[in-house]
N, C-alpha and C positions, 0 to 999 in steps of 0.2 A: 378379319375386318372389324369383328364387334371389339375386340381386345385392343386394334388401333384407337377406337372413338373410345372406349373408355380408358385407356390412357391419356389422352387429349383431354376430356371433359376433367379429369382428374387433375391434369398438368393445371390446368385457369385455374382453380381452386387456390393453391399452391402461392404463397406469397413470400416471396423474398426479403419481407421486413426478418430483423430478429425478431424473438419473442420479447413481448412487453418487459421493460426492467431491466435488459440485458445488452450487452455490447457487442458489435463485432469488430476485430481490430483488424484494417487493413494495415498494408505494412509497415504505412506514416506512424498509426494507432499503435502498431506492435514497438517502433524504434521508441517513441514512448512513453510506452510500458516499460521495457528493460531498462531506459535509461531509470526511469521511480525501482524499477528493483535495484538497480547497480547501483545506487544511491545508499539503500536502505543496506544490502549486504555488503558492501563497503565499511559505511558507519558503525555497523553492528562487531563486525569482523577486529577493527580497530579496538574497540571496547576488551575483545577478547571472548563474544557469545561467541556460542556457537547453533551451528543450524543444526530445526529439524522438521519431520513432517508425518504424515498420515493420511488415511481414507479420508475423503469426503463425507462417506458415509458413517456413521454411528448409529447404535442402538435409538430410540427415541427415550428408553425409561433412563439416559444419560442427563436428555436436556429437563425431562419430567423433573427427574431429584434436584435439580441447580433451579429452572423456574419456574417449574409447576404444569401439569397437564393444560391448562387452557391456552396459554400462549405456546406453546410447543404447535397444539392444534390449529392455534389460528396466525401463526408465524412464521411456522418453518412449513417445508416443502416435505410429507411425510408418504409413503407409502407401506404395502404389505408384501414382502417378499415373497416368495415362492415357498418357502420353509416355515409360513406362519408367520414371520416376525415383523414389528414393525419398526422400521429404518427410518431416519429423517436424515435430509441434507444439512452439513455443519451449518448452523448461522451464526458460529462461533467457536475461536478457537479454544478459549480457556476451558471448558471440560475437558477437551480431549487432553490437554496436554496437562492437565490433572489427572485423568487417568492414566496417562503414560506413567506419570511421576509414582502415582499412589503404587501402579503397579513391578514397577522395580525399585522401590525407594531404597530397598537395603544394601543396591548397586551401585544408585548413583554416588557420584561423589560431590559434597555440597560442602560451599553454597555452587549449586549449578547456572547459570547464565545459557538460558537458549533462546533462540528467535526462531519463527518461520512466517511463511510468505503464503498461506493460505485461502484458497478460495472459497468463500464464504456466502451463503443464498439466505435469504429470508421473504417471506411473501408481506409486502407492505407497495403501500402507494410511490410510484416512485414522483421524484421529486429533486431539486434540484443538490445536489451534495450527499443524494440517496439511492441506488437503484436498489432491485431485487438482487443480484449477484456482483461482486465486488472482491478484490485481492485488498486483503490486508497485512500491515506488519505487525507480528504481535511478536512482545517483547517483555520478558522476564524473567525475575532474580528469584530462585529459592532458597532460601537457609539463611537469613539476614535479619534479626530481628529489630536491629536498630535504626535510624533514619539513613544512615549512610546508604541503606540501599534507594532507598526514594532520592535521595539526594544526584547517586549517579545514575537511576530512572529519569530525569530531569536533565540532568546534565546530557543526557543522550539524545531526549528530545529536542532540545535545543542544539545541539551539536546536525541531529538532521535536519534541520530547516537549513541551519548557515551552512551546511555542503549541499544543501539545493541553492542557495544564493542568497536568502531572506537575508535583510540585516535585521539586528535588536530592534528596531522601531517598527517593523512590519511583525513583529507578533507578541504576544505578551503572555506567560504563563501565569495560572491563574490558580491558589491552591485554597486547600482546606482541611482541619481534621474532623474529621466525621466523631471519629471518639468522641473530641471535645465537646463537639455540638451535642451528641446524646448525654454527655454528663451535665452540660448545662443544662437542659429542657429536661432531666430527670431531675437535676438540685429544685427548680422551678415548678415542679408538681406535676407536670404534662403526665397524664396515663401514658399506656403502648399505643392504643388508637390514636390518641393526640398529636403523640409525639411520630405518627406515622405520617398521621397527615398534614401536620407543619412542616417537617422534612421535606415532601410530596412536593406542598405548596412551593419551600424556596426553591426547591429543583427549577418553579418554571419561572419565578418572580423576574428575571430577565426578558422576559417576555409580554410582562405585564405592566399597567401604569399603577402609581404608588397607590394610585383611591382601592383600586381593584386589588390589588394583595394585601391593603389596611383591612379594608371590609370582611375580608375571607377569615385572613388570620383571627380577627377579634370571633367569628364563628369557630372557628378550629378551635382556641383559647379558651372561651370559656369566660372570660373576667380573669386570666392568669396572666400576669406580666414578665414578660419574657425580657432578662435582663441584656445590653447590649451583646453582640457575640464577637466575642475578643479573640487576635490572635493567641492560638497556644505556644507555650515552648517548644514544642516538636518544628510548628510552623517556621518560628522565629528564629531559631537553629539553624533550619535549612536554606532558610533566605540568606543569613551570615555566610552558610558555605558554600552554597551557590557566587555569590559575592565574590568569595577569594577563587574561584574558577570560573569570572570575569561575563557572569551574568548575574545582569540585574532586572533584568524586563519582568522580575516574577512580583505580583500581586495578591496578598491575600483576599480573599474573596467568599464570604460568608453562603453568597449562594449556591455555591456550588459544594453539589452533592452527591451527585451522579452515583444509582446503583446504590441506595443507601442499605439495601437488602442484601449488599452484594460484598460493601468495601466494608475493613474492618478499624481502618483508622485513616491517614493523607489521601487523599484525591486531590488530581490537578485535569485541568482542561486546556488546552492549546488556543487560542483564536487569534484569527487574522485582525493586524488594526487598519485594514484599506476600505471597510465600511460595508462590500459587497457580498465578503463570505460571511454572514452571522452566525453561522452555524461552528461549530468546536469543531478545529480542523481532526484533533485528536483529544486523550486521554484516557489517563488508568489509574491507579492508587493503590496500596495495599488492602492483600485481600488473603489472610491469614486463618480463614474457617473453611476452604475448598473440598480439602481433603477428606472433611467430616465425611462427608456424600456416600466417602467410601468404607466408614466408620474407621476409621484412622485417626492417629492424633495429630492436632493440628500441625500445620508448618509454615514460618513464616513467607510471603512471597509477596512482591510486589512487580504490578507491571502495566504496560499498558497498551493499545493496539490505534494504527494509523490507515488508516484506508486511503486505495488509491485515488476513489473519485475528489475526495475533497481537497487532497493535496494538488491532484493536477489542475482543479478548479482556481487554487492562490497562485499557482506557478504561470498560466494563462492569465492573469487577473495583474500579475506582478512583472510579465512577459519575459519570463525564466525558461520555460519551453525550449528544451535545445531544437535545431534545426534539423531538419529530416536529412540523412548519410545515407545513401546505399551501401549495401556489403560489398559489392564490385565497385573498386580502385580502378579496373581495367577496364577499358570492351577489346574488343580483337575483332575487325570487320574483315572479312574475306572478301577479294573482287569478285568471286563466284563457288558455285560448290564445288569445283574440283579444289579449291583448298580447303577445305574443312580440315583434313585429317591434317595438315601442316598447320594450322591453326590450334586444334587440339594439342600437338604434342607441343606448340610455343607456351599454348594456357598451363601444360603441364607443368614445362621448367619452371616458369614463372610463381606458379603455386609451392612448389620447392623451395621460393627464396622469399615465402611467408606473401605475395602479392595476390589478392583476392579478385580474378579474372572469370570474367561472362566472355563467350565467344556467341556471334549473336548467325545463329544459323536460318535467319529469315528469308534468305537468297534475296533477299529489299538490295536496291542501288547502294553502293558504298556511301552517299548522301543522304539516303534514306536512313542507313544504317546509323551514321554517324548523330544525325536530327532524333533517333529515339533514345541511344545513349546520353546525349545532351537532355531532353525530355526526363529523364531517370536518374540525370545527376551526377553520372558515374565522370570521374573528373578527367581521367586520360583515356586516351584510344589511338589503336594502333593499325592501321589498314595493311593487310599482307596479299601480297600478288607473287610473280615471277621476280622481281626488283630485288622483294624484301629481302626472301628466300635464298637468292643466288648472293648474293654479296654482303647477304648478315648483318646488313644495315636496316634499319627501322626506324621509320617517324613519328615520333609520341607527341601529340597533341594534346594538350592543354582544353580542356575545353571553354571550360570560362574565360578565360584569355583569347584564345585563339592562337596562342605560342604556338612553337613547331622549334623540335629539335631532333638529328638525326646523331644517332647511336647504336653502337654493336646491341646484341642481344642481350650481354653480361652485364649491362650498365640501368639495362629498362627499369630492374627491382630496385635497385639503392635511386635512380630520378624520382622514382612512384615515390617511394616511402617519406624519401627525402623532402618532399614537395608537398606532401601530408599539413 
């Protein structure tokens, strides 16, 4: 009795929200999901990467060496193992797939092109184009030292928007050479600190009104005059080549700098031009010092990573969103339960000739039956009795229509598919 009531008092407790930052995907939510991955391994695939993947889990002294103990601490989702150690959940793929690299370098065969689909956590506010846990596509070239890798880093980015549907006017690539920027504000006298935090600064300068990054900067500065910041050749190169592979939406863009601790030369950021998503749908750049980490010598790599909340955010926003499909083509309603087992062995053949069939064993009215497979979307159904059975004849309904056509057994799979 006492083990009833404290199961009870226990159960109230108990809330069916997810936890904060996080998603659940019912089936509508899963159909998509897969369609943003089929997207992404599709385009990726075309290119010629190839996929891969890993634990969730990593060492924590991984993200330590890449960002440093304090944000590891107050970022990522860390615990103590059983064995002493301490574990963090990836909030990111680029280490791990540095240390993949670091650790068979002398195997792979380069330049290597891989991609994976990673589920990634971080403890932050969630927010809108943010939560705490998110699948992204991370995507990158090792052993390229030239632009042409940034160039078809870019090309790919833009290649997945327009196989989600965007045209060129709904986004605009936005680039920049970091190099360039720290050779200017070193010709310019800027120290390390200065030049960290005028960096810093133009990171947010999009965010800010011109009074309010004039005032700051002339603090960061010093009296030091910071000569206009010009595209570089690398930049202007890549715009020409992009050009002759029939994009041109790309903008140089001085502020952006993303990771300036992180990139070693081109950064680009993605954004929507519909006014609602401000936020950089994506972006990556070359990032050629990784390896250090592992005292390696460097290797050049360029790449960059797409998460799913922000994408499905422009695709909803842009109403690209494909339409909810069940995986049953079919239902098969029974007049009662003594056909089941005739039912079954119809869904059998059926699935034989590739037809994807629900047999709906609720013993509900043949009306009832037919009212939830319509509810569910599944587009044909097939009611089986004595009739059906004896003279191998069967009436496939249409449901959206309300058609009706009656055919042998042999004919149901090519009507289904055909009518697709």
């Amino acid at each position: 009795m006492q083990f009833v009531t404290l199961i009870h008092i226990m159960s109230k407790k108990i809330t069916t929200d997810a936890y904060k930052g996080v998603r659940d995907f019912y089936p509508e939510d899963q159909f998509i999901q897969d369609y943003i991955f089929f997207i992404w391994e599709h385009t990726l695939e075309s290119f010629g990467y190839e996929k891969y993947n890993a634990s969730v889990l990593e060492p924590s002294s991984l993200y330590e060496a890449k960002s440093g103990e304090e944000i590891v601490t107050e970022q990522t989702y860390n615990f103590k193992d059983r064995g002493d150690r301490m574990v963090t959940m990836r909030p990111e793929m680029t280490p791990t797939v540095a240390r993949m690299i670091a650790g068979k370098k002398r195997e792979i065969v380069f330049p290597a092109r891989w991609f994976s689909i990673p589920n990634l956590f971080r403890y932050e506010r969630p927010q809108k184009g943010r939560l705490r846990e998110h699948w992204q596509l991370n995507v990158d070239v090792f052993g390229i030292a030239h632009v042409q890798a940034e160039i078809e880093t870019i090309e790919i980015a833009a290649t997945l928007l327009r196989n989600f549907g965007l045209s060129d006017t709904q986004f605009v690539i936005k680039i920049n050479d970091t190099a360039h920027l720290s050779k200017l504000l070193d010709e310019a006298g800027l120290d390390e600190i200065q030049s960290h935090a005028y960096r810093k600064l133009l990171d947010k300068k999009a965010k800010m009104n011109t009074k309010d990054f004039s005032e700051k900067a002339e603090k960061i500065l010093d009296g030091i005059t910071i000569p206009e910041i010009t595209e570089s050749e690398n930049i202007t190169a890549i715009k020409e080549k992009l050009r002759l592979r029939q994009i041109s939406n790309v903008e140089f863009a001085p502020e952006v700098v993303r990771g300036f601790d992180y990139y070693t030369g081109v950064v680009f950021e993605v954004f929507s031009t519909d006014g609602d998503n401000i936020r950089s749908l994506f972006g990556g750049g070359r990032y050629d010092d990784l390896l250090t980490i592992f005292d390696q010598d460097k290797l050049p790599a360029v790449g960059f990573g797409m998460g799913d909340v922000t994408i499905k955010d422009v695709l909803e926003t842009y109403e690209l969103l494909p339409v909810f499909k069940p995986s049953a083509e079919l239902a098969i309603c029974p007049l009662n339960d003594s056909y089941y087992d005739a039912a079954a062995l119809l869904a059998d053949d059926l699935r034989k000739e590739a037809v994807n069939v629900v047999v709906d064993y609720s013993g509900k009215k043949v009306g009832e039956q037919i009212k939830r497979a319509d509810k569910r979307k599944i587009p044909f159904v097939v009611c089986l009795g004595d009739d059906e059975i004896h003279t191998n004849k069967f009436t496939v309904k249409e449901l959206a229509t309300g058609k009706e056509k009656v055919m042998k057994q042999n004919k149901i799979a090519k009507f289904v598919k055909k009518s697709k």
